[in-house]
C-alpha positions in Angstrom: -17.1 6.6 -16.8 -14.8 3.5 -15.6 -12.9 3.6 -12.1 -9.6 1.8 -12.3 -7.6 0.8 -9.5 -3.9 0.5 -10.3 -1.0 -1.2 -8.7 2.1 -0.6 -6.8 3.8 2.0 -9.0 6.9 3.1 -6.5 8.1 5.8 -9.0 7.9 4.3 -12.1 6.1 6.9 -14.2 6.6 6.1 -17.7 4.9 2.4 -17.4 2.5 4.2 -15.2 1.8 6.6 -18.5 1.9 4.1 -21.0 -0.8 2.3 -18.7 -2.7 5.3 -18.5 -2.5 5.5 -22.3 -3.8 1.8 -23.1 -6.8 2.5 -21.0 -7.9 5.6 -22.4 -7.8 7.5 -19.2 -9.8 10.4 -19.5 -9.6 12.2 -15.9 -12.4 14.8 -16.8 -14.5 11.3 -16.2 -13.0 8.2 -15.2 -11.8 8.0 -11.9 -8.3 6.2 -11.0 -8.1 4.5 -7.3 -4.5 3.6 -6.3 -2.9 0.3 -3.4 -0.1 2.9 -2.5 3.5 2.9 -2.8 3.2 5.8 -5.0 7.0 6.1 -4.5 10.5 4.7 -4.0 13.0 2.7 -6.1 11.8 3.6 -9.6 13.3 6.5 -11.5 10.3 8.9 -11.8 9.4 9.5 -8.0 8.6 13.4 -8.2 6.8 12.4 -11.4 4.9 10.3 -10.1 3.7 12.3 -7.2 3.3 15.4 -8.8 0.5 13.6 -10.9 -1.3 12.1 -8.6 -2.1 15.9 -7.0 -2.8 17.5 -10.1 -5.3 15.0 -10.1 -6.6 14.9 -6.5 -10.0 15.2 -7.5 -10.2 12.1 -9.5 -7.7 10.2 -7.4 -8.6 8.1 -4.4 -5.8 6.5 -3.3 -4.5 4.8 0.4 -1.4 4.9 2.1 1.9 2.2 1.2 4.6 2.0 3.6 6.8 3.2 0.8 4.9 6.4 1.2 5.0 6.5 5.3 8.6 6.3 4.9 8.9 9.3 2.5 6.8 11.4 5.2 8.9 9.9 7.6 12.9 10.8 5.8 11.1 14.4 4.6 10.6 15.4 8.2 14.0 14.5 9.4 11.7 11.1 11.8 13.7 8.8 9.6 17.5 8.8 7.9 17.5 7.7 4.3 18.2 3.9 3.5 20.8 3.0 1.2 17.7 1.6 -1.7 16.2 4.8 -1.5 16.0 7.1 -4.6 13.6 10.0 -3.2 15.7 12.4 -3.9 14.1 14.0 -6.8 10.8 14.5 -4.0 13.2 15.9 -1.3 14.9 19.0 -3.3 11.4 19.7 -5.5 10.7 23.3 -5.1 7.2 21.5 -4.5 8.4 19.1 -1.7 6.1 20.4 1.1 3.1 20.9 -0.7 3.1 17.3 -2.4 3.8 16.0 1.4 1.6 17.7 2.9 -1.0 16.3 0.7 0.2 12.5 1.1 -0.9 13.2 5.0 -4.0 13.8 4.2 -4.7 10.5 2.2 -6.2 7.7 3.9 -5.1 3.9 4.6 -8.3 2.4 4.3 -10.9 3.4 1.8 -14.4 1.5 1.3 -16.9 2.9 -1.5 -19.6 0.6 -3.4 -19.0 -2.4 -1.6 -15.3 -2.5 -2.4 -12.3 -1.9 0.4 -8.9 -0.7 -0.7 -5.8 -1.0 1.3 -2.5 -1.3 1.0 -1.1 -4.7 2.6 -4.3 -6.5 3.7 -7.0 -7.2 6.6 -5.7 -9.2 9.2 -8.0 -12.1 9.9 -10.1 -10.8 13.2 -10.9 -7.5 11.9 -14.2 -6.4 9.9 -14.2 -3.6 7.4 -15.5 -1.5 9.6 -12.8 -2.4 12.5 -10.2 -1.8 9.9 -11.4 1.7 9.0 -12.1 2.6 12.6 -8.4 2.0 13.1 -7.0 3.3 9.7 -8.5 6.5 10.9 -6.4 6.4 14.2 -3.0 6.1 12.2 -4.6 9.2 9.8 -5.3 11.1 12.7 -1.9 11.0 14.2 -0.4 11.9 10.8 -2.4 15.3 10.3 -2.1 16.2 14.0 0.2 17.9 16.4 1.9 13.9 17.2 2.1 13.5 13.5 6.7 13.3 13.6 6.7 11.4 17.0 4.4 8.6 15.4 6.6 8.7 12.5 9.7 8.0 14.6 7.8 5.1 15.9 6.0 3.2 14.1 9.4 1.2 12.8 9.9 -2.3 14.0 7.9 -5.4 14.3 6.5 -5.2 17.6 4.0 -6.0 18.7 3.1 -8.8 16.1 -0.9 -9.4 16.7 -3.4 -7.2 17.2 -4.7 -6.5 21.3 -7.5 -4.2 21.8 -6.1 -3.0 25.3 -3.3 -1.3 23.3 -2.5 2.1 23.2 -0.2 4.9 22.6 2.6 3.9 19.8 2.4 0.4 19.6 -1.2 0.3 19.2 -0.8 2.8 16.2 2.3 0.4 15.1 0.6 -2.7 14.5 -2.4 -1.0 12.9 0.6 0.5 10.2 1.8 -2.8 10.0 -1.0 -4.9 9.3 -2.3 -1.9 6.9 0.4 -1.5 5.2 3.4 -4.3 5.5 1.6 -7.6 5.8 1.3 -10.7 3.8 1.6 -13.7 6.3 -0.1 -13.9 10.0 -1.8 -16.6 11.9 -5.2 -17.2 12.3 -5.5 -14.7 15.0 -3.5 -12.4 13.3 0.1 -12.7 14.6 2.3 -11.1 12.0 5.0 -12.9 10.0 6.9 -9.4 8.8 10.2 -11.3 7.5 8.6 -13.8 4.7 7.9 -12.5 1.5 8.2 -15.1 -0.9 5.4 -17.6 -2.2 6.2 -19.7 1.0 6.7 -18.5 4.3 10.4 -18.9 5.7 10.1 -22.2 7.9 9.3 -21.4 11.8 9.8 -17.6 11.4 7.3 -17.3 14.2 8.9 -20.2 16.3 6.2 -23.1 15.9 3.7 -21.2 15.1 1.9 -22.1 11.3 1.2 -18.8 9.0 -0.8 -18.3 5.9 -1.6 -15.5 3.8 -3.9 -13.1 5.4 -6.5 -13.7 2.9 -6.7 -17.5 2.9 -8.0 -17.9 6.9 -10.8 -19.7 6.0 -12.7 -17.9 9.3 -11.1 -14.5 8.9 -14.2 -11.5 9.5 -14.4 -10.2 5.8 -14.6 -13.2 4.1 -17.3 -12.4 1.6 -16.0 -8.9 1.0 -14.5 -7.6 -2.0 -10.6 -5.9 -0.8 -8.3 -5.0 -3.5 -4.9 -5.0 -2.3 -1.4 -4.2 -3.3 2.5 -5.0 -1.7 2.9 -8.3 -2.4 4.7 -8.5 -5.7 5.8 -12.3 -5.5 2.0 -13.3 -5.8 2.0 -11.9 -9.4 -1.4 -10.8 -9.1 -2.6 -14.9 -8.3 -5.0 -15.1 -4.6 -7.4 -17.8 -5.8 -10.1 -15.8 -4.5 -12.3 -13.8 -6.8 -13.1 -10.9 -4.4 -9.5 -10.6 -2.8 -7.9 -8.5 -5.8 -3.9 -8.6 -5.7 -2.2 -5.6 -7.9 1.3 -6.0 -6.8 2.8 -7.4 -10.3 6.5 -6.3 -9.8 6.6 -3.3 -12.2 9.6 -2.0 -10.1 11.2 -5.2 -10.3 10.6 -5.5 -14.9 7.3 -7.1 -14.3 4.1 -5.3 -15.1 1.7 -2.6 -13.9 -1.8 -3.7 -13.6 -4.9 -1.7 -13.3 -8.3 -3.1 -12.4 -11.3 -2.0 -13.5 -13.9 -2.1 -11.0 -17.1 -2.1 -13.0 -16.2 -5.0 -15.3 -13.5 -7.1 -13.4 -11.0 -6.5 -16.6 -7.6 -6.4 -15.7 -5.2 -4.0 -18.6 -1.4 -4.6 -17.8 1.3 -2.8 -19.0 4.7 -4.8 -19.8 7.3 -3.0 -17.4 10.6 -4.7 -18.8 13.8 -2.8 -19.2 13.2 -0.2 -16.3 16.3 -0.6 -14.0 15.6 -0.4 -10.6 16.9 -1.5 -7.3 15.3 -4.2 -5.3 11.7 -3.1 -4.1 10.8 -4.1 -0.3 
């Protein structure tokens, strides 16, 4: 039995298969953990999904903001934008029943000493701060709230973490920093417009960012997170227990997965898929 955590896939099904293949998946007793983005931009988004629920019971996955936003455009919370492809989800005879499922999934998940996510841990939260809140996004999503938090939990604000918030922006920034970060300052102030290896110069007007994971006081330094999102890193965080799985297989890069038991990483080459810029 081997449990493999696999990377940003965002609809690309035949790499995803091919990766599958190369590890000798067996689902009757391996178990596959997944950073999210399930969907958007690749070709096989209904694929895709319809896999991961036919195997729910050997799937633990958490939450991408690719996969908020399909909630989000299913329920009518959000119009299309022009780089989506979902489609293929939206007019499945299956639609609802796929959904429904993706609100039940979680954005933070810790088992054996390990702590998936999606994005990242902002600096001044534990493991067990971060799955406090996780669960306060999940629980909008599967209640009675669940298409008014939809509706707002676009836009940047507010950009660090307060623990007087409430309402919407409190359940905002907890998305955000769950599932859209990669830069912030040491006390978590979020840098959502830099993606790149480098931070854009002064995009949070004098203040100096770094990767989430390289505050040298940040709270769950020590712990092992595996992570996703951040494609441009090519899998590279100079730190053995911060686990980066964003390799750019929407882009023609590759799809990693990860074994947890060994520390082996198994890629899969995804070169000649044509897809539209992933965000």
């Amino acid at each position: 039995m081997a449990t493999y955590v696999v990377g940003d896939i965002q609809g690309c099904f035949e790499p995803f298969k091919a990766l599958l293949a190369k590890l000798k998946f067996n689902p009757d007793t391996d178990r596959l953990w997944s950073v999210g983005d399930l969907v958007n931009r690749g070709p096989g988004n209904i694929d895709t999904l319809r896999w991961f629920y036919a195997h729910r019971d050997n799937v633990t996955m958490v939450l991408g903001n690719h996969d908020l936003h399909l909630m989000a455009v299913s329920c009518g919370a959000r119009k299309p934008s022009r780089k989506d492809n979902l489609d293929d989800i939206l007019e499945a005879p299956d639609r609802d029943q796929l959904i429904e499922w993706l609100h039940f999934q979680p954005l933070a998940h810790h088992e054996n000493g390990v702590t998936l996510v999606h994005a990242g841990i902002p600096p001044m939260w534990t493991v067990k701060d971060t799955l406090a809140r996780a669960w306060e996004v999940e629980n909008a999503l599967q209640g009675a709230r669940c298409q008014e938090f939809l509706r707002a939990m676009y836009g940047n604000e507010p950009h660090v973490w307060d623990d007087s918030l409430s309402g919407m922006a409190r359940l905002r920034v907890i998305t955000n920093y769950l599932t859209r970060m990669r830069y912030c300052t040491r006390k978590g102030k979020l840098d959502l417009v830099s993606k790149g290896l480098k931070p854009i110069p002064d995009a949070l007007a004098g203040k100096t960012v770094a990767p989430w994971f390289s505050h040298r006081k940040r709270l769950t330094r020590g712990e092992t997170i595996v992570f996703g999102h951040w494609a441009s890193l090519e899998g590279i965080t100079d730190d053995p227990q911060v686990i980066a799985l964003d390799t750019g297989c929407v882009w023609g890069g590759s799809l990693i997965a990860y074994e947890l038991e060994t520390g082996k990483r198994v890629a899969c080459d995804c070169t000649g898929i044509t897809n539209s810029a992933a965000g």
